[in-house]
C-alpha positions in Angstrom: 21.4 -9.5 -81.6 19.9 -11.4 -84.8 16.6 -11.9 -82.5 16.3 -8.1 -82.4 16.8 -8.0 -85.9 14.0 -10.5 -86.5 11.7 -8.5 -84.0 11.9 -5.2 -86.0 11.5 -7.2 -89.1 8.1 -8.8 -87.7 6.9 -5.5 -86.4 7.4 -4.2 -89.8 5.4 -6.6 -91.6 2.8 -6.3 -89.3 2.9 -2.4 -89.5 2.3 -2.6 -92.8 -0.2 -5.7 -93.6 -2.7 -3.2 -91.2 -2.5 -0.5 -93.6 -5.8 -0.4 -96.0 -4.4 -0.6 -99.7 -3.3 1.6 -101.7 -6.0 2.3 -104.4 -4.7 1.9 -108.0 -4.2 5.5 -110.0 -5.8 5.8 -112.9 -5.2 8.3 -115.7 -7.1 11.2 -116.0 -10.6 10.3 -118.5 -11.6 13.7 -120.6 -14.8 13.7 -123.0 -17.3 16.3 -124.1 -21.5 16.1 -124.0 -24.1 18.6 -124.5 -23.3 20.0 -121.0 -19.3 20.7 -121.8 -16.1 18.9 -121.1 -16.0 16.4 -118.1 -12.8 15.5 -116.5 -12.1 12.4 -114.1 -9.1 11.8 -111.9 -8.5 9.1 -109.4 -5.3 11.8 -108.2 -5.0 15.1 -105.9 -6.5 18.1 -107.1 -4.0 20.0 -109.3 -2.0 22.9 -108.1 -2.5 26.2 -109.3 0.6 25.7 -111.9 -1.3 22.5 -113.4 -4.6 24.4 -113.3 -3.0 27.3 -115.6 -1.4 24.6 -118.1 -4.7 22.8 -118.6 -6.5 26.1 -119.2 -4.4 27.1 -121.9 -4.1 23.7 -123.3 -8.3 23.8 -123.4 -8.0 27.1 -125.0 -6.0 25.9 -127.6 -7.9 22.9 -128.2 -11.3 25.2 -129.0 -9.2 27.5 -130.9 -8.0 24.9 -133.6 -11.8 23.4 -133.5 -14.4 24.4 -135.4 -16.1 25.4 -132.3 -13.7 28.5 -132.7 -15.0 29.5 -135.8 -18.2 29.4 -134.7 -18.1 31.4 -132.1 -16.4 34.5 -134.0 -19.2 34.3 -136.9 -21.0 34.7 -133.8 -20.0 37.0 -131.3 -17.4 38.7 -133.5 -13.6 38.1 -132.2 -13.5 40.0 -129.4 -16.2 38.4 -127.7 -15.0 34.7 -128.4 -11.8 35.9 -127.2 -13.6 37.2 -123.4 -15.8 33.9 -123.8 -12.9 32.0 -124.4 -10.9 33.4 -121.4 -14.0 32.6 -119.1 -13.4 28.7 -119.9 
């Protein structure tokens, strides 16, 4: 009996020494450039849900920035709003 135990325990070990490794996970890197806000993630691509959250959180973000005051001095608040709603 214990040699069957030690024969699962070897094809185990050698099950998983052939698997490639596992690639670490980094945290998602934001930053912003003359072309817009970048975004890089070592993850799977967000669900739907996530997608929404990060929206509104990036809609927040231009609203409190001066960015956001900008753009009503120039396209009046309406406009800012639809532009903002594009992002």
């Amino acid at each position: 009996m214990k040699v069957s135990v030690n024969m699962k325990k070897i094809k185990k070990k050698t099950k998983k020494s052939n698997r490639p490794p596992t690639p670490p996970i980094l945290s998602p890197f934001t930053w912003m450039d003359e072309e817009g806000m970048h975004l890089l993630a070592s993850e799977t691509a967000p669900s739907p849900k996530q997608l929404e959250e990060m929206t509104k959180k990036i809609q927040e973000g231009i609203r409190e920035s001066p960015l956001w005051e900008e753009m009503v001095k120039t396209f009046g608040k309406e406009k800012a709003e639809e532009l903002l709603h594009q992002c």
